[in-house]
mmCIF file of the N, C-alpha and C atoms, coordinates in Angstrom:
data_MODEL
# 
_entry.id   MODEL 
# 
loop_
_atom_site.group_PDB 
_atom_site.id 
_atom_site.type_symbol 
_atom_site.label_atom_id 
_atom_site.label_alt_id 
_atom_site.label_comp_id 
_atom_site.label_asym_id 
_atom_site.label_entity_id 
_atom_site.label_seq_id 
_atom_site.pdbx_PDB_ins_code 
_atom_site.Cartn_x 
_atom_site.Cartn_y 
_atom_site.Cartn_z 
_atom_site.occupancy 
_atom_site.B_iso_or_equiv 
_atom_site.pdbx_formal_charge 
_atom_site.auth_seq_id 
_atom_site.auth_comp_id 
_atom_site.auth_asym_id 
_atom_site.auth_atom_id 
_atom_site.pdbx_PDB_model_num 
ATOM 1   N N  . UNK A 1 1  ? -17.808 -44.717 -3.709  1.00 0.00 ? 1  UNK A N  1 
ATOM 2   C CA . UNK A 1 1  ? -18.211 -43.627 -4.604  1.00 0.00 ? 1  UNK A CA 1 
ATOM 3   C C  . UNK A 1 1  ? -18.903 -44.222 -5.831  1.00 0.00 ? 1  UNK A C  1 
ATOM 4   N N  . UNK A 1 2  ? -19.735 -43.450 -6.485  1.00 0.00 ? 2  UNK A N  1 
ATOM 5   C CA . UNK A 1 2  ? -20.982 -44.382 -6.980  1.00 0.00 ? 2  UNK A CA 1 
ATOM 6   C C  . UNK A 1 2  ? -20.071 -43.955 -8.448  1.00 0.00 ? 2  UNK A C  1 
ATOM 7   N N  . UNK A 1 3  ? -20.307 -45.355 -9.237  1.00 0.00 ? 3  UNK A N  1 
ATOM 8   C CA . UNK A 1 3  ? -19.738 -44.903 -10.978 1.00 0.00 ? 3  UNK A CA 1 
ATOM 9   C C  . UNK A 1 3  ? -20.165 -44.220 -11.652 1.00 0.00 ? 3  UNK A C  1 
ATOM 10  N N  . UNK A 1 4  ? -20.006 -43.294 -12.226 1.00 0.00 ? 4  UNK A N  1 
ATOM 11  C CA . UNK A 1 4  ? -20.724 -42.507 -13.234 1.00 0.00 ? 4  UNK A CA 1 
ATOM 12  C C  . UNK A 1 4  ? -20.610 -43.560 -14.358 1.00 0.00 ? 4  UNK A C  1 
ATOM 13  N N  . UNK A 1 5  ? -21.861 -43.032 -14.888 1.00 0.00 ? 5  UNK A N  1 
ATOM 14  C CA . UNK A 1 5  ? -22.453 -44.101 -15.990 1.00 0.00 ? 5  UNK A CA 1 
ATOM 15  C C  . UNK A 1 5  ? -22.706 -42.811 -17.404 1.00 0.00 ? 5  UNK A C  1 
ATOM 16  N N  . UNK A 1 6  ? -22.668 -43.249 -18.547 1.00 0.00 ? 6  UNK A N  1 
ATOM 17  C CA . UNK A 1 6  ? -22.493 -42.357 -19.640 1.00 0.00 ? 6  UNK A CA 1 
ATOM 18  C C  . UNK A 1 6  ? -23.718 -42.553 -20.559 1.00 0.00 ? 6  UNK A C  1 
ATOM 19  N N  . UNK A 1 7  ? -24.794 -43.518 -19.944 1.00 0.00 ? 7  UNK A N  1 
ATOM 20  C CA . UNK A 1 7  ? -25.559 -44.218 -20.468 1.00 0.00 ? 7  UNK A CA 1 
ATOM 21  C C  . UNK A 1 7  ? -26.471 -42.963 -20.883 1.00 0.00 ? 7  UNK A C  1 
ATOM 22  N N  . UNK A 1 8  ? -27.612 -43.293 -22.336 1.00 0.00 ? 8  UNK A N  1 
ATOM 23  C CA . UNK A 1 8  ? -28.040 -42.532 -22.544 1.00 0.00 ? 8  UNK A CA 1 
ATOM 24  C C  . UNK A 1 8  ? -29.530 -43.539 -22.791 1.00 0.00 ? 8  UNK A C  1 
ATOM 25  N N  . UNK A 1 9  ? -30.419 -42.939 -22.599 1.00 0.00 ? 9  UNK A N  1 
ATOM 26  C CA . UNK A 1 9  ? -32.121 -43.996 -22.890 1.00 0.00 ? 9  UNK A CA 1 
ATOM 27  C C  . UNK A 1 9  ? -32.810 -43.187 -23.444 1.00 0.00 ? 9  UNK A C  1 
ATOM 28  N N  . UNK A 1 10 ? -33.777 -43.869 -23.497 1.00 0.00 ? 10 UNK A N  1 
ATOM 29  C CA . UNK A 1 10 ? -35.290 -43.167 -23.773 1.00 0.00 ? 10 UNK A CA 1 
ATOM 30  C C  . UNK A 1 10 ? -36.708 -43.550 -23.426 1.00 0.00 ? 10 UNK A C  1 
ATOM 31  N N  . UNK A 1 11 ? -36.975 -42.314 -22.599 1.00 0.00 ? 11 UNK A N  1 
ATOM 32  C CA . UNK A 1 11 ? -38.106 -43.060 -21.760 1.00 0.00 ? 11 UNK A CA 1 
ATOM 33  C C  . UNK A 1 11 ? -39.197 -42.803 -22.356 1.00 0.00 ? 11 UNK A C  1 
ATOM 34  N N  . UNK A 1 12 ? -40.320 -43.170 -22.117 1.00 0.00 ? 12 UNK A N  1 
ATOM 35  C CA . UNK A 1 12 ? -41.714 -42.456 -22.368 1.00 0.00 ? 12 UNK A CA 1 
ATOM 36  C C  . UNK A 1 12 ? -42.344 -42.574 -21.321 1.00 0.00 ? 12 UNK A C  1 
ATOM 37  N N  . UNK A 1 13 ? -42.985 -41.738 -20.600 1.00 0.00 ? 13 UNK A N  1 
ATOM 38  C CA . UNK A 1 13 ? -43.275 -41.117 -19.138 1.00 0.00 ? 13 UNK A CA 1 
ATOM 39  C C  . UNK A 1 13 ? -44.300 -40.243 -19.458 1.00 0.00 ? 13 UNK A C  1 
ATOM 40  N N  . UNK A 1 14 ? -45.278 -41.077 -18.088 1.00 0.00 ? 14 UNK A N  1 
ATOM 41  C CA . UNK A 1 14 ? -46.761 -39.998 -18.175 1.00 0.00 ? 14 UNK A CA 1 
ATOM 42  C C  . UNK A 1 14 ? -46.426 -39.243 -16.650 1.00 0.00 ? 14 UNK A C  1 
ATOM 43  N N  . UNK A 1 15 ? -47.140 -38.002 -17.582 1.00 0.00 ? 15 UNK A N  1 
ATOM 44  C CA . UNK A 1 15 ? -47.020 -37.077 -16.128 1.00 0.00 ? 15 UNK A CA 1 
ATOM 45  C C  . UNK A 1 15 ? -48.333 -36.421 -16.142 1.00 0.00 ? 15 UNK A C  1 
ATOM 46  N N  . UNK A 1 16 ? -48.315 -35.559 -15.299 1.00 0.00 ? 16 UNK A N  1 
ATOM 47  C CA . UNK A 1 16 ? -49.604 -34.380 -15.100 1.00 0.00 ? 16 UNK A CA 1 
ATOM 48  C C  . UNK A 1 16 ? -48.910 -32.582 -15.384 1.00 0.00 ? 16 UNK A C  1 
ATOM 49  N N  . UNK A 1 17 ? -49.530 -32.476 -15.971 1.00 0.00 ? 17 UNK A N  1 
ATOM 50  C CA . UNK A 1 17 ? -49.420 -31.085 -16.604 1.00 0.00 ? 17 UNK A CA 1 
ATOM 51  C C  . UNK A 1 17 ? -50.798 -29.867 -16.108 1.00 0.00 ? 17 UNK A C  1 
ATOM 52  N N  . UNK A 1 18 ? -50.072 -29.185 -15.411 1.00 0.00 ? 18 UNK A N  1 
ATOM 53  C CA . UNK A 1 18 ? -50.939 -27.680 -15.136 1.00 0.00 ? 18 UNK A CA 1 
ATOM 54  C C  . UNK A 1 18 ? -52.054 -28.077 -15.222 1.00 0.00 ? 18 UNK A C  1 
ATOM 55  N N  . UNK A 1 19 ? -51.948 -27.773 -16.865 1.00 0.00 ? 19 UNK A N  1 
ATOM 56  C CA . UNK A 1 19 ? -53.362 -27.141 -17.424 1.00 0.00 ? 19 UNK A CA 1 
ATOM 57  C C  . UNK A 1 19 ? -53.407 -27.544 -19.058 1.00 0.00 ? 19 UNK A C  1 
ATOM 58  N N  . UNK A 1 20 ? -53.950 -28.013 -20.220 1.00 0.00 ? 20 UNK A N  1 
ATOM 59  C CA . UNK A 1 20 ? -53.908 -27.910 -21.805 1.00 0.00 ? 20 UNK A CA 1 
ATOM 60  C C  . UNK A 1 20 ? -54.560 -26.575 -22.033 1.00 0.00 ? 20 UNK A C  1 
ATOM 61  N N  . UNK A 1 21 ? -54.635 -26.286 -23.422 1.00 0.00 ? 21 UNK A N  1 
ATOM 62  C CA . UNK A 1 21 ? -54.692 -25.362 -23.808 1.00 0.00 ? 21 UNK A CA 1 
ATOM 63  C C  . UNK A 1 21 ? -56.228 -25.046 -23.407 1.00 0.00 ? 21 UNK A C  1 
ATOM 64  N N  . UNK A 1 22 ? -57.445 -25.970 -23.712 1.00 0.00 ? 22 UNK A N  1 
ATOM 65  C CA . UNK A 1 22 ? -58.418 -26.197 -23.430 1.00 0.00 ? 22 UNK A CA 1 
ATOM 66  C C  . UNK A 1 22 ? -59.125 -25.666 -21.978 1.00 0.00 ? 22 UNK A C  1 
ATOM 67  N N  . UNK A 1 23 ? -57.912 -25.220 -21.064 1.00 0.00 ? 23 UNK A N  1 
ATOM 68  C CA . UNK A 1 23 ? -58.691 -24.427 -19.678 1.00 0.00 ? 23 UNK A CA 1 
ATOM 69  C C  . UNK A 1 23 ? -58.568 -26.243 -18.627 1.00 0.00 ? 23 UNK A C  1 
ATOM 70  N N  . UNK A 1 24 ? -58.552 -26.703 -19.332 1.00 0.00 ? 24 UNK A N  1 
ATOM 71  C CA . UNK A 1 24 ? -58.472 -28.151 -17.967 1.00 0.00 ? 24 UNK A CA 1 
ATOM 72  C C  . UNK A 1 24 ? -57.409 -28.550 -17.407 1.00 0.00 ? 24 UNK A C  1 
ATOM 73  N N  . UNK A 1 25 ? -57.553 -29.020 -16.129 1.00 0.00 ? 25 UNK A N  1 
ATOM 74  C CA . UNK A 1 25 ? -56.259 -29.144 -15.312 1.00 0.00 ? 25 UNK A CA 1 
ATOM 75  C C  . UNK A 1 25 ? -55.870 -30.594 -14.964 1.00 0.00 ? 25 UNK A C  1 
ATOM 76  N N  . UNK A 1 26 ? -54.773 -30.680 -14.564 1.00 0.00 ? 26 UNK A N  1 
ATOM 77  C CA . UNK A 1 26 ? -54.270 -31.919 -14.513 1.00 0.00 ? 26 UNK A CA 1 
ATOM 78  C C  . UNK A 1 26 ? -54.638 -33.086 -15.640 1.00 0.00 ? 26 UNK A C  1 
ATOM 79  N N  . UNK A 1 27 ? -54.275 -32.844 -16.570 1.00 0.00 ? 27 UNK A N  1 
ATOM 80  C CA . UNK A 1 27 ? -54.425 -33.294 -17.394 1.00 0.00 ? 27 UNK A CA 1 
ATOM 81  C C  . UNK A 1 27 ? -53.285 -34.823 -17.775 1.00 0.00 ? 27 UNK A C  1 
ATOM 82  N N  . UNK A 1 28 ? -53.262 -35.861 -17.951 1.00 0.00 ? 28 UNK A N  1 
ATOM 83  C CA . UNK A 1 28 ? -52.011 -36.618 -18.244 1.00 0.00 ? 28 UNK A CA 1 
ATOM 84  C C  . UNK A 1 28 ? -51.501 -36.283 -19.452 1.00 0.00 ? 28 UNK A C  1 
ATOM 85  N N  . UNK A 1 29 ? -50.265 -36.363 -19.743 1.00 0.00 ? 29 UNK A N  1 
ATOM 86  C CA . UNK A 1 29 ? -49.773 -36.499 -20.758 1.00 0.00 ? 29 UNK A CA 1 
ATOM 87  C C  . UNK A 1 29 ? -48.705 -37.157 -20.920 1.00 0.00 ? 29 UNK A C  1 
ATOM 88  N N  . UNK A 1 30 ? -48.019 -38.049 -22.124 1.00 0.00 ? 30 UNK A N  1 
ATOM 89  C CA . UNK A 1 30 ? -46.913 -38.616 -22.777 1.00 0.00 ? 30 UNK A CA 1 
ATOM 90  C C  . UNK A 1 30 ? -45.854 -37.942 -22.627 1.00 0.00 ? 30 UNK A C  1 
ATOM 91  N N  . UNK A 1 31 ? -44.919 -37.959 -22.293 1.00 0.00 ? 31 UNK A N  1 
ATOM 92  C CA . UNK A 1 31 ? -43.714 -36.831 -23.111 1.00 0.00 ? 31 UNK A CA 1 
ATOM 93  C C  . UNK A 1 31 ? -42.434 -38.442 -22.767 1.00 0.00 ? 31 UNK A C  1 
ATOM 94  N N  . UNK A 1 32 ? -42.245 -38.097 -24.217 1.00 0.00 ? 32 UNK A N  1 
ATOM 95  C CA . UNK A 1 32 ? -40.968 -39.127 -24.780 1.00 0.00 ? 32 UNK A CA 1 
ATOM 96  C C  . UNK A 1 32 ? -39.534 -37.662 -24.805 1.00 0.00 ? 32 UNK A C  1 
ATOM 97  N N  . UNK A 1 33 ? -38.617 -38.393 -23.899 1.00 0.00 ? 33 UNK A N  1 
ATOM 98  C CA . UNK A 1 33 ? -37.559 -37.549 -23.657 1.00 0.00 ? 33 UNK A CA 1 
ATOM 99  C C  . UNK A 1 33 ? -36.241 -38.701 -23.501 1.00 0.00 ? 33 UNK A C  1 
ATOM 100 N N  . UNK A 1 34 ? -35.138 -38.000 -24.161 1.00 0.00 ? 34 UNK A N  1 
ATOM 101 C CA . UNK A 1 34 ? -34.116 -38.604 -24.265 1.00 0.00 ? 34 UNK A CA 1 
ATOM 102 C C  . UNK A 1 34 ? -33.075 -38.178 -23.162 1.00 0.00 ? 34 UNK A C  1 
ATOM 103 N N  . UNK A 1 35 ? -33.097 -39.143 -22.124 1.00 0.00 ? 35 UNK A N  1 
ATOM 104 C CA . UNK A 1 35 ? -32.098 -38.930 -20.775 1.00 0.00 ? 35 UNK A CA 1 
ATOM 105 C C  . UNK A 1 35 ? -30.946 -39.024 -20.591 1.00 0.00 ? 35 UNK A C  1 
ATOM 106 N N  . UNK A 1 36 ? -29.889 -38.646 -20.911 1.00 0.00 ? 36 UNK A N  1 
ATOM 107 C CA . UNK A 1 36 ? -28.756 -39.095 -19.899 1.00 0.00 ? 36 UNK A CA 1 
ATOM 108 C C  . UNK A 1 36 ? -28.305 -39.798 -18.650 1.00 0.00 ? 36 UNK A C  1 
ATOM 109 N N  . UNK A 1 37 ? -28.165 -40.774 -18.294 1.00 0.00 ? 37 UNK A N  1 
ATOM 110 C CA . UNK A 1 37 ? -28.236 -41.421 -16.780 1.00 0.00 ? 37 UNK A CA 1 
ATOM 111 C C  . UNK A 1 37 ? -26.527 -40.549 -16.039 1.00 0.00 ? 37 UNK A C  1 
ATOM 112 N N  . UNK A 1 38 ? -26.540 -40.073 -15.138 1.00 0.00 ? 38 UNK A N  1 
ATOM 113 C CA . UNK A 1 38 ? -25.271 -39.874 -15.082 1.00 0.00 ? 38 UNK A CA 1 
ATOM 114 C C  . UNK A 1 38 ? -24.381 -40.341 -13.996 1.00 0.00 ? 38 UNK A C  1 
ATOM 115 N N  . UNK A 1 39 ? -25.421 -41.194 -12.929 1.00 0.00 ? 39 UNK A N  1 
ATOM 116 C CA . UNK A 1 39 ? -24.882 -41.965 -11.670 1.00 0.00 ? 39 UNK A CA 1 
ATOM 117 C C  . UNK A 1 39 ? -26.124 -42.997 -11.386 1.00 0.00 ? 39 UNK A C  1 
ATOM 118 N N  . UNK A 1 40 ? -25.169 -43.636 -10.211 1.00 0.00 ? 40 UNK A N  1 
ATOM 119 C CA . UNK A 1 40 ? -26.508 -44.485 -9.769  1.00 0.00 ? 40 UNK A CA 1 
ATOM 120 C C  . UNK A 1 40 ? -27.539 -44.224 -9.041  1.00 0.00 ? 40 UNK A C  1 
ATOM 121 N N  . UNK A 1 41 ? -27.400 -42.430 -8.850  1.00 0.00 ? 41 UNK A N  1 
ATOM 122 C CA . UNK A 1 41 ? -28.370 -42.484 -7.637  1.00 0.00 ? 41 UNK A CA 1 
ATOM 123 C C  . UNK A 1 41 ? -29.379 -42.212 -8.108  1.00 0.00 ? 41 UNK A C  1 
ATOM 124 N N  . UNK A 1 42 ? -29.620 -41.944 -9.674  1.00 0.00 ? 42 UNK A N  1 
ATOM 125 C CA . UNK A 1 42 ? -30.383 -41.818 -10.289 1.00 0.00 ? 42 UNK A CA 1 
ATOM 126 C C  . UNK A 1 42 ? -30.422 -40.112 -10.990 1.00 0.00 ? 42 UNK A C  1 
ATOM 127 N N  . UNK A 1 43 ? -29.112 -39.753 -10.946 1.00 0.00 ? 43 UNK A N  1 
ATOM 128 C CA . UNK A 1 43 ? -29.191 -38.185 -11.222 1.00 0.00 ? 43 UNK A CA 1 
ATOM 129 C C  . UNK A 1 43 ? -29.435 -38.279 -12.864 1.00 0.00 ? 43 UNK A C  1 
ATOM 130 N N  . UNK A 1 44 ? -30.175 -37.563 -13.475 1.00 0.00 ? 44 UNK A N  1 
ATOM 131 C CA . UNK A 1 44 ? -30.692 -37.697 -14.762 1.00 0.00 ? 44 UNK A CA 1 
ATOM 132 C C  . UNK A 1 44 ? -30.439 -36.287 -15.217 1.00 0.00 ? 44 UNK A C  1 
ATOM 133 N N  . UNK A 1 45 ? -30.111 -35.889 -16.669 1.00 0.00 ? 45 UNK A N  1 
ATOM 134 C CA . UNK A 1 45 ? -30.129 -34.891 -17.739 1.00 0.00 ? 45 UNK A CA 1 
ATOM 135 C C  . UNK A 1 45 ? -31.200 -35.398 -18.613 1.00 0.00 ? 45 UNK A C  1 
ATOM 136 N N  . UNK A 1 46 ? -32.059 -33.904 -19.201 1.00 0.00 ? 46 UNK A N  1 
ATOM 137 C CA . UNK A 1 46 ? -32.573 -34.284 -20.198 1.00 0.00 ? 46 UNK A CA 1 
ATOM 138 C C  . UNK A 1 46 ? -31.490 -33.723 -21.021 1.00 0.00 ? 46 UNK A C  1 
ATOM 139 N N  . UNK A 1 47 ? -31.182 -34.836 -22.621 1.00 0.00 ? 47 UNK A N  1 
ATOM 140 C CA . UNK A 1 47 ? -30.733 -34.095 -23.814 1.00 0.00 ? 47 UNK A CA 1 
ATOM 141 C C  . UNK A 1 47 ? -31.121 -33.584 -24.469 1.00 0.00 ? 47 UNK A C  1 
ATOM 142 N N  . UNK A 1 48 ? -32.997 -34.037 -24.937 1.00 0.00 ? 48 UNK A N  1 
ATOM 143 C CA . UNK A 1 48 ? -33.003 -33.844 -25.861 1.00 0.00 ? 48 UNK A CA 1 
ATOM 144 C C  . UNK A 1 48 ? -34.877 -33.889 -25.711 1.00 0.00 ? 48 UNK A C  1 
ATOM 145 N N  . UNK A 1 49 ? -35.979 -33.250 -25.858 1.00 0.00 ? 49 UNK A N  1 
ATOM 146 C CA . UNK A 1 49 ? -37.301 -32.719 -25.637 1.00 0.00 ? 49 UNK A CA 1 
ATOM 147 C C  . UNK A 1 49 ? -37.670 -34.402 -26.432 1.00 0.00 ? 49 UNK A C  1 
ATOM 148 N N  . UNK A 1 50 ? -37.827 -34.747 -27.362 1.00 0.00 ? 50 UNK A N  1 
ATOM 149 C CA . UNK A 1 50 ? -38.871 -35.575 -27.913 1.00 0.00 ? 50 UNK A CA 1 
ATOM 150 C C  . UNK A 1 50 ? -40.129 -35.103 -28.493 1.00 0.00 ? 50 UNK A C  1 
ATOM 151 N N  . UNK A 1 51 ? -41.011 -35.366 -28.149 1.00 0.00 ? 51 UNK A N  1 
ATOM 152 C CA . UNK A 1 51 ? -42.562 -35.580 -28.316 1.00 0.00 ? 51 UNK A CA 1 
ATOM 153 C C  . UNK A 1 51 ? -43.583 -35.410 -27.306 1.00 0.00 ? 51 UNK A C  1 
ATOM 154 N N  . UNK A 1 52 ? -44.057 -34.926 -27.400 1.00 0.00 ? 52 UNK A N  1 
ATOM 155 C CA . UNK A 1 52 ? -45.599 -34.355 -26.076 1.00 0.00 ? 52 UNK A CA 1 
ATOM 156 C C  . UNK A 1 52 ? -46.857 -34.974 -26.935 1.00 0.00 ? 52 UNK A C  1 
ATOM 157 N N  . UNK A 1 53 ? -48.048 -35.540 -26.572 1.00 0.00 ? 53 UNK A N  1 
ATOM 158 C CA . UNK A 1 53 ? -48.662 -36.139 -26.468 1.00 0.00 ? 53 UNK A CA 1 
ATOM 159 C C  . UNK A 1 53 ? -49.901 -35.055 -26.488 1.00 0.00 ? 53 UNK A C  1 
ATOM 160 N N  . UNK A 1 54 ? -49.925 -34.064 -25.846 1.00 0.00 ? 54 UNK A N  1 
ATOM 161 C CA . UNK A 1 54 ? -50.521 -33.368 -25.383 1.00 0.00 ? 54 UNK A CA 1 
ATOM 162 C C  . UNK A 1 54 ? -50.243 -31.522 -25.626 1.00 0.00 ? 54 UNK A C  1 
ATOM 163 N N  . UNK A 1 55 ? -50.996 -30.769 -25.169 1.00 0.00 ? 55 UNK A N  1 
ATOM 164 C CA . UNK A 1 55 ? -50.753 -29.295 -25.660 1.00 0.00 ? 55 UNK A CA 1 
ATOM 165 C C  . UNK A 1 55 ? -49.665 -29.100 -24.574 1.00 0.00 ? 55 UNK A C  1 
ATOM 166 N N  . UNK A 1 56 ? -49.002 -27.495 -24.652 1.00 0.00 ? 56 UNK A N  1 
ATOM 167 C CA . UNK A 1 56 ? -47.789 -27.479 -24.356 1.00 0.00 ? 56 UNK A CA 1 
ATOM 168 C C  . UNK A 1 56 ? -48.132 -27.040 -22.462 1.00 0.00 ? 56 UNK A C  1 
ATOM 169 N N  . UNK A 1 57 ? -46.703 -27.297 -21.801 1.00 0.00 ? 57 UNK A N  1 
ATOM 170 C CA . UNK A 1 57 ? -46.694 -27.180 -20.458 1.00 0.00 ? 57 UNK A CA 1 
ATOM 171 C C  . UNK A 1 57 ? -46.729 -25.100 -20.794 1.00 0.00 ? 57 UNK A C  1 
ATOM 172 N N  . UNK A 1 58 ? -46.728 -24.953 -19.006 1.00 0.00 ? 58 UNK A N  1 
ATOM 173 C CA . UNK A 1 58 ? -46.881 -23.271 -19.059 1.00 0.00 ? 58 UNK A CA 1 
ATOM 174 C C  . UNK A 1 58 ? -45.074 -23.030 -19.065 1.00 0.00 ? 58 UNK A C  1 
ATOM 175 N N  . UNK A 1 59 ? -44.476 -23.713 -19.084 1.00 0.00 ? 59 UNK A N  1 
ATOM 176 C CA . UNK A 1 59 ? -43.165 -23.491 -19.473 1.00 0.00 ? 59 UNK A CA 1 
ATOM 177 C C  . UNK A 1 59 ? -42.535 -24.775 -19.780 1.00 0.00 ? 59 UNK A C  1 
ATOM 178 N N  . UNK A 1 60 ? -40.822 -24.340 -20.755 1.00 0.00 ? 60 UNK A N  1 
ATOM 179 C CA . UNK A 1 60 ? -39.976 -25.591 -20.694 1.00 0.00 ? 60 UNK A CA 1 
ATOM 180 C C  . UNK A 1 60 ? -39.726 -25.748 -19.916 1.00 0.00 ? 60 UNK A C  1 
ATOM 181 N N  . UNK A 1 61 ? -39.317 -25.331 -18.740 1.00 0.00 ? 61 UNK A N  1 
ATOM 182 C CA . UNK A 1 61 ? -38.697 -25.360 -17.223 1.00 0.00 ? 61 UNK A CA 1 
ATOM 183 C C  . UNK A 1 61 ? -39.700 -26.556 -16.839 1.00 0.00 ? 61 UNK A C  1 
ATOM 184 N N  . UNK A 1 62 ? -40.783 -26.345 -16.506 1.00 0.00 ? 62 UNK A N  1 
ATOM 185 C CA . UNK A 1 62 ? -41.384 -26.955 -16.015 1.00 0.00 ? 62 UNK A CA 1 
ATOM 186 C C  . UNK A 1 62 ? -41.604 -29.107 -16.300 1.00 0.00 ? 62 UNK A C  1 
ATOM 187 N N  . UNK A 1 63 ? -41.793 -29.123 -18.148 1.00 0.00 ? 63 UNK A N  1 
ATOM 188 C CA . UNK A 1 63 ? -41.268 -29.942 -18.983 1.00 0.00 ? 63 UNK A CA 1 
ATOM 189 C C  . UNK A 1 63 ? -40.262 -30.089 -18.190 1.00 0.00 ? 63 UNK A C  1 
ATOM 190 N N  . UNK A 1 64 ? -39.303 -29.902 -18.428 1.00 0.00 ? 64 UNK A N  1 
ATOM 191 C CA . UNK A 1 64 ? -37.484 -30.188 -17.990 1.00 0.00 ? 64 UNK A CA 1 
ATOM 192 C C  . UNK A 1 64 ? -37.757 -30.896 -16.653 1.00 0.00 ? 64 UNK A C  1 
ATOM 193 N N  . UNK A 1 65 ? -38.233 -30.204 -15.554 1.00 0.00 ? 65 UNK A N  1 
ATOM 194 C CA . UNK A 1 65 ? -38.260 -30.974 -14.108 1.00 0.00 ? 65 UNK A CA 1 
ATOM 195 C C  . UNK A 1 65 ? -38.927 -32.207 -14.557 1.00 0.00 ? 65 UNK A C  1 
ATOM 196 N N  . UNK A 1 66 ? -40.476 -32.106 -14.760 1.00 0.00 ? 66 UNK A N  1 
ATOM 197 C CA . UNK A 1 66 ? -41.424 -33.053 -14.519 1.00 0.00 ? 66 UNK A CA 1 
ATOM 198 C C  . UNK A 1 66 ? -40.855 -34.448 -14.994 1.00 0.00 ? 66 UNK A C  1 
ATOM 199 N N  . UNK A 1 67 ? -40.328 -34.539 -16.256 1.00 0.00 ? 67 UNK A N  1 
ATOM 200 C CA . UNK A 1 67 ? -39.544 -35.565 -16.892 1.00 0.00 ? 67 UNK A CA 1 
ATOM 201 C C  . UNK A 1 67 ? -38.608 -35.782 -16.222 1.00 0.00 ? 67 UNK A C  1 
ATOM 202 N N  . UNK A 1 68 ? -37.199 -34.945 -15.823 1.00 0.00 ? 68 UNK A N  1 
ATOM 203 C CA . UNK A 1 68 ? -36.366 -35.556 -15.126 1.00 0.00 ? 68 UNK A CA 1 
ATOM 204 C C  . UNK A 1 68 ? -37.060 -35.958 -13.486 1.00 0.00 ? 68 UNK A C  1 
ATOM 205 N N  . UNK A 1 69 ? -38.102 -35.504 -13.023 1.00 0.00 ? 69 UNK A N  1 
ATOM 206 C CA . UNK A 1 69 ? -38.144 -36.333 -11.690 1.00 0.00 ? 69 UNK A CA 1 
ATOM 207 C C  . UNK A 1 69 ? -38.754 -37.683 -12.321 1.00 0.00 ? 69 UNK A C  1 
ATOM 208 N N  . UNK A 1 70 ? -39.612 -38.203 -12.927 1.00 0.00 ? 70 UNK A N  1 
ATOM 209 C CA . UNK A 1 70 ? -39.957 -39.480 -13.586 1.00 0.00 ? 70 UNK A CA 1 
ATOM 210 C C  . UNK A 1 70 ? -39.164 -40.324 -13.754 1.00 0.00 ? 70 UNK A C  1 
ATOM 211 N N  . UNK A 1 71 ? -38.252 -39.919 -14.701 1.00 0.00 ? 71 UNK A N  1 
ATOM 212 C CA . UNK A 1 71 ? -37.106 -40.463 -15.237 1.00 0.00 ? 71 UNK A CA 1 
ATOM 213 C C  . UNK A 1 71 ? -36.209 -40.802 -13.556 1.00 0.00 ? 71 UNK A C  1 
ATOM 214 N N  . UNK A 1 72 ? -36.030 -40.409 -12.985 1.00 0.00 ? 72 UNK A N  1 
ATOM 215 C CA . UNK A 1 72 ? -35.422 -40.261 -11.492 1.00 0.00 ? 72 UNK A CA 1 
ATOM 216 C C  . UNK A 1 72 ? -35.572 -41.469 -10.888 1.00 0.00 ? 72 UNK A C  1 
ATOM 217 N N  . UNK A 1 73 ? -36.880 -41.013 -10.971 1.00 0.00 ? 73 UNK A N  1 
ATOM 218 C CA . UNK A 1 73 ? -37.583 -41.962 -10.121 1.00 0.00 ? 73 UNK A CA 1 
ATOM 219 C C  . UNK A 1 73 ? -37.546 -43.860 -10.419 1.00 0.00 ? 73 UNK A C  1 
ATOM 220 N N  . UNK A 1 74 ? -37.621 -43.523 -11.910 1.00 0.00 ? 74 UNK A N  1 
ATOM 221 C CA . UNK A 1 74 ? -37.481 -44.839 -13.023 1.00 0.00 ? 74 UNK A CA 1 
ATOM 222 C C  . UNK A 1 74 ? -36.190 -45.570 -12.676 1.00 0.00 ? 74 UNK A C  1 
ATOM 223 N N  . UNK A 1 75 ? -35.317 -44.856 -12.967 1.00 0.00 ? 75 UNK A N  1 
ATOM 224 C CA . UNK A 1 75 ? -33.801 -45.567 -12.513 1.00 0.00 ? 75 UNK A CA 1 
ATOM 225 C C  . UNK A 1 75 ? -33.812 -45.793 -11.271 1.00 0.00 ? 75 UNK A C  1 
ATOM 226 N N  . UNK A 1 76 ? -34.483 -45.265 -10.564 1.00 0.00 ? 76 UNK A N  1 
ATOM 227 C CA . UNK A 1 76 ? -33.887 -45.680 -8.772  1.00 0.00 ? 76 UNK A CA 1 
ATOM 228 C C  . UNK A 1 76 ? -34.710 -47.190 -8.575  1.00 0.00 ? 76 UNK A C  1 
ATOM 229 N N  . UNK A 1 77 ? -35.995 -47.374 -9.633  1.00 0.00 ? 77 UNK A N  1 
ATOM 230 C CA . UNK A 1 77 ? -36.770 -48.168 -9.530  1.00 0.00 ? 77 UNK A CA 1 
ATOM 231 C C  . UNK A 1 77 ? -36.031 -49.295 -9.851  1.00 0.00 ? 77 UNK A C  1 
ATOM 232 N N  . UNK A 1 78 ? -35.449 -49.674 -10.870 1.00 0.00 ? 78 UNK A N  1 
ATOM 233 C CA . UNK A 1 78 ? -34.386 -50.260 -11.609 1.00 0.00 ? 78 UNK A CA 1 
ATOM 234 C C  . UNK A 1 78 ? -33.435 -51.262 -10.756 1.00 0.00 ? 78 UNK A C  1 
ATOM 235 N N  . UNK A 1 79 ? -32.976 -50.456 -9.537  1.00 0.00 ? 79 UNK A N  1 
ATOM 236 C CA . UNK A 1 79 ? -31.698 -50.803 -8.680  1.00 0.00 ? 79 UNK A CA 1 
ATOM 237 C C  . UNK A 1 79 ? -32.202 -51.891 -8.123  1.00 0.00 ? 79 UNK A C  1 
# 
């Protein structure tokens, strides 16, 4: 059974976003987000939004996934 870990980081992670405000799509952007690690398999919480780089996603929801699959992905990279 895998340890839960209490660890907390901070990543900065480029992703692709929809659309900016500007009408253009796929756009990259920064977003600095403060993670929770909470196992090894890489299950991640965001705590805490940070900083965007860029104009806003078409939702937080969306923010919320895109970062935690990054972040996901980051720790599994790690192992």
């Amino acid at each position: 059974q895998p340890v839960v870990r209490k660890d907390t980081a901070e990543y900065e992670i480029m992703v692709y976003s929809d659309h900016d405000r500007s009408g253009y799509w796929s756009s990259i952007t920064t977003v600095r987000v403060r993670l929770r690690i909470l196992d090894r398999l890489g299950n991640v919480r965001a705590t805490s939004k940070g900083e965007s780089s860029a104009w806003e996603y078409q939702s937080w929801a969306d923010e919320d996934k895109l970062c935690e699959d990054a972040a996901r992905r980051a720790v599994l990279n790690l192992k």
